[in-house]
N, C-alpha and C positions, 0 to 999 in steps of 0.2 A: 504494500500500500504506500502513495505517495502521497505527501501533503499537498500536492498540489487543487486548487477547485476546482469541481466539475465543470463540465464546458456543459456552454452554453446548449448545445444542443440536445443534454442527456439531462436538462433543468426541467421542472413542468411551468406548462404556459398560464400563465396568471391571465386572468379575463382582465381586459382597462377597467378601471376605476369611473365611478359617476363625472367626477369633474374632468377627465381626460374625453369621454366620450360627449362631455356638455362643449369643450373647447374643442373637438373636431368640430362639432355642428354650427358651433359660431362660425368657425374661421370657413367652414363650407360656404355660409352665406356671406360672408364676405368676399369670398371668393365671387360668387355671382353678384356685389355691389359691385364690384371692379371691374367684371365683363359688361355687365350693363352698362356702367359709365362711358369703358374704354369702347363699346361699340357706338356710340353717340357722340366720342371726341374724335376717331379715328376718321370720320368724312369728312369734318367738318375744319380744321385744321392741316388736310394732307401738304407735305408726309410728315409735319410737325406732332401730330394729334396721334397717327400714328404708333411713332416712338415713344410717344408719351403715356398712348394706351398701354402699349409693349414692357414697356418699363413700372408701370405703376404692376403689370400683374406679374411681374419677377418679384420687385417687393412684397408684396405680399406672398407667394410662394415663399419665400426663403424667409421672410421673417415669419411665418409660420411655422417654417422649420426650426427656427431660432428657438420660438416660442416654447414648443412643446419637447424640445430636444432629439427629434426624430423626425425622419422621413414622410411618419403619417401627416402633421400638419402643414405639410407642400402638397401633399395629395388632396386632402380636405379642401384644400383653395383653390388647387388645379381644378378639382372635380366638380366645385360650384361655378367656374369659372367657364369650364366646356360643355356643363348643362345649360347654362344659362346662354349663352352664346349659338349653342346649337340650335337651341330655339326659338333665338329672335331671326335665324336666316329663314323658317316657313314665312310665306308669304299667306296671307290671309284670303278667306273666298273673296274678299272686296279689291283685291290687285293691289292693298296696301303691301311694302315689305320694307324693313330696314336697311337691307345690305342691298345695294347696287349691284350690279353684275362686273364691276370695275377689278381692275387690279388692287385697288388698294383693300376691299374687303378680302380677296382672295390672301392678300401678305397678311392680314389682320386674323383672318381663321387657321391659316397653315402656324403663319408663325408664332400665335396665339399656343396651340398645341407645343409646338416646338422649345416654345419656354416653360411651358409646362414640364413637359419630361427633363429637359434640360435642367431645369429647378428642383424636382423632385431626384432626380439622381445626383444632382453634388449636394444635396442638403448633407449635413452631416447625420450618422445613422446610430443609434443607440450606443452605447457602449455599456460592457457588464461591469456590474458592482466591483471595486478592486481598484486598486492600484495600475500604472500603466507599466506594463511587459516590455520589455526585448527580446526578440527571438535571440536562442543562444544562453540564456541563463537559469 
Protein backbone atom coordinates (compact mmCIF):
# COMPACT_ATOMS: atom_id res chain seq x y z
CA UNK A 1 0.00 0.00 0.00
CA UNK A 2 1.15 3.58 -0.93
CA UNK A 3 0.24 6.70 0.74
CA UNK A 4 -0.29 8.09 -2.06
CA UNK A 5 -4.55 9.56 -2.80
CA UNK A 6 -6.71 7.87 -4.85
CA UNK A 7 -7.00 9.32 -8.32
CA UNK A 8 -9.54 10.88 -9.30
CA UNK A 9 -11.16 8.46 -11.38
CA UNK A 10 -11.59 5.57 -8.66
CA UNK A 11 -13.37 8.80 -6.29
CA UNK A 12 -17.32 8.48 -6.22
CA UNK A 13 -19.04 11.24 -8.07
CA UNK A 14 -20.77 13.77 -5.76
CA UNK A 15 -24.09 15.07 -7.24
CA UNK A 16 -23.53 19.48 -7.50
CA UNK A 17 -24.61 21.16 -4.76
CA UNK A 18 -28.17 23.41 -4.67
CA UNK A 19 -26.03 26.70 -5.14
CA UNK A 20 -23.68 25.24 -7.98
CA UNK A 21 -26.79 24.12 -9.90
CA UNK A 22 -28.75 27.69 -8.99
CA UNK A 23 -25.34 29.52 -10.54
CA UNK A 24 -25.40 27.33 -13.66
CA UNK A 25 -28.85 28.58 -14.23
CA UNK A 26 -28.18 32.07 -13.70
CA UNK A 27 -25.06 32.33 -15.66
CA UNK A 28 -27.22 30.01 -18.42
CA UNK A 29 -29.56 33.03 -18.66
CA UNK A 30 -27.01 35.39 -18.84
CA UNK A 31 -25.63 33.74 -21.38
CA UNK A 32 -28.83 34.37 -23.42
CA UNK A 33 -28.89 38.22 -22.12
CA UNK A 34 -25.75 38.48 -24.14
CA UNK A 35 -26.90 36.61 -27.24
CA UNK A 36 -29.88 38.65 -27.33
CA UNK A 37 -28.05 41.88 -26.95
CA UNK A 38 -25.09 40.95 -29.12
CA UNK A 39 -27.66 39.97 -31.83
CA UNK A 40 -29.40 43.43 -31.95
CA UNK A 41 -25.72 45.39 -31.63
CA UNK A 42 -24.03 43.17 -34.29
CA UNK A 43 -26.35 44.98 -37.47
CA UNK A 44 -26.44 47.71 -36.30
CA UNK A 45 -22.84 48.95 -35.77
CA UNK A 46 -21.14 46.49 -38.52
CA UNK A 47 -18.34 45.22 -38.13
CA UNK A 48 -17.85 47.54 -34.81
CA UNK A 49 -21.16 45.83 -33.17
CA UNK A 50 -19.84 42.96 -34.33
CA UNK A 51 -16.75 42.41 -32.39
CA UNK A 52 -18.38 43.91 -29.62
CA UNK A 53 -21.00 41.33 -29.63
CA UNK A 54 -18.14 38.66 -30.04
CA UNK A 55 -16.33 39.82 -27.38
CA UNK A 56 -18.97 40.65 -24.75
CA UNK A 57 -19.92 36.66 -25.11
CA UNK A 58 -16.20 35.47 -24.44
CA UNK A 59 -16.56 37.59 -21.22
CA UNK A 60 -18.90 36.14 -20.16
CA UNK A 61 -17.80 32.42 -21.04
CA UNK A 62 -14.65 32.76 -19.25
CA UNK A 63 -15.65 34.77 -16.48
CA UNK A 64 -18.18 32.18 -15.95
CA UNK A 65 -15.48 29.96 -15.89
CA UNK A 66 -13.71 32.01 -13.46
CA UNK A 67 -16.75 32.17 -11.47
CA UNK A 68 -17.53 28.66 -10.63
CA UNK A 69 -13.82 27.35 -11.09
CA UNK A 70 -14.60 24.88 -13.85
CA UNK A 71 -15.58 24.37 -17.35
CA UNK A 72 -19.30 23.90 -16.56
CA UNK A 73 -19.87 27.61 -16.12
CA UNK A 74 -18.59 28.45 -19.93
CA UNK A 75 -20.94 25.92 -20.85
CA UNK A 76 -23.97 27.37 -18.85
CA UNK A 77 -23.31 30.67 -20.90
CA UNK A 78 -22.29 29.01 -24.05
CA UNK A 79 -25.44 27.18 -23.96
CA UNK A 80 -27.95 30.11 -23.17
CA UNK A 81 -26.05 31.94 -25.59
CA UNK A 82 -26.63 29.31 -28.66
CA UNK A 83 -30.27 28.78 -27.50
CA UNK A 84 -31.03 31.99 -27.55
CA UNK A 85 -29.49 32.89 -30.74
CA UNK A 86 -30.79 29.88 -32.59
CA UNK A 87 -33.98 31.07 -32.04
CA UNK A 88 -34.12 34.47 -32.91
CA UNK A 89 -32.76 33.24 -36.68
CA UNK A 90 -36.61 31.50 -37.30
CA UNK A 91 -38.26 33.83 -39.11
CA UNK A 92 -41.83 34.28 -38.10
CA UNK A 93 -45.26 33.35 -40.40
CA UNK A 94 -45.58 37.26 -40.77
CA UNK A 95 -41.99 37.55 -42.98
CA UNK A 96 -40.72 39.30 -39.78
CA UNK A 97 -36.89 37.88 -38.92
CA UNK A 98 -33.87 39.36 -37.17
CA UNK A 99 -30.87 38.03 -38.88
CA UNK A 100 -30.57 39.21 -42.41
CA UNK A 101 -29.28 36.84 -44.88
CA UNK A 102 -25.82 39.02 -44.94
CA UNK A 103 -22.49 38.11 -44.00
CA UNK A 104 -22.32 39.74 -41.08
CA UNK A 105 -25.07 37.45 -39.38
CA UNK A 106 -23.54 34.47 -40.91
CA UNK A 107 -19.69 35.66 -38.82
CA UNK A 108 -22.16 36.60 -35.84
CA UNK A 109 -23.72 32.65 -35.72
CA UNK A 110 -20.58 30.67 -36.82
CA UNK A 111 -18.27 32.70 -34.92
CA UNK A 112 -20.64 33.19 -32.02
CA UNK A 113 -20.35 29.03 -31.74
CA UNK A 114 -16.66 29.31 -32.33
CA UNK A 115 -16.17 31.40 -29.19
CA UNK A 116 -18.18 29.21 -27.51
CA UNK A 117 -16.10 26.02 -27.78
CA UNK A 118 -13.07 28.15 -27.89
CA UNK A 119 -14.13 29.50 -24.26
CA UNK A 120 -15.20 26.53 -22.93
CA UNK A 121 -12.17 24.42 -23.72
CA UNK A 122 -9.36 26.94 -22.29
CA UNK A 123 -11.55 27.74 -19.37
CA UNK A 124 -9.44 26.23 -16.73
CA UNK A 125 -10.95 22.73 -15.41
CA UNK A 126 -11.35 21.59 -11.82
CA UNK A 127 -8.59 20.45 -10.08
CA UNK A 128 -8.44 17.70 -7.16
CA UNK A 129 -8.33 18.50 -3.54
CA UNK A 130 -4.37 18.40 -2.70
CA UNK A 131 -1.49 20.20 -3.10
CA UNK A 132 0.18 20.68 -6.62
CA UNK A 133 2.35 17.48 -8.18
CA UNK A 134 5.27 17.11 -10.24
CA UNK A 135 5.52 14.23 -12.33
CA UNK A 136 8.80 12.46 -11.02
CA UNK A 137 8.32 12.75 -7.28
Amino acid sequence: MSDRPPSLLTQPIRPPSAARVAACLGLFLLGAAVGAAGALVQPAWFPGGLLLALAGEAGVCLGAARALRSRAGAVAAAAGWTVVVLLLTVSRPEGDFLFAAGGGSYLFLLGGIAVAVICATLAPGRQPDGGPVRLGK
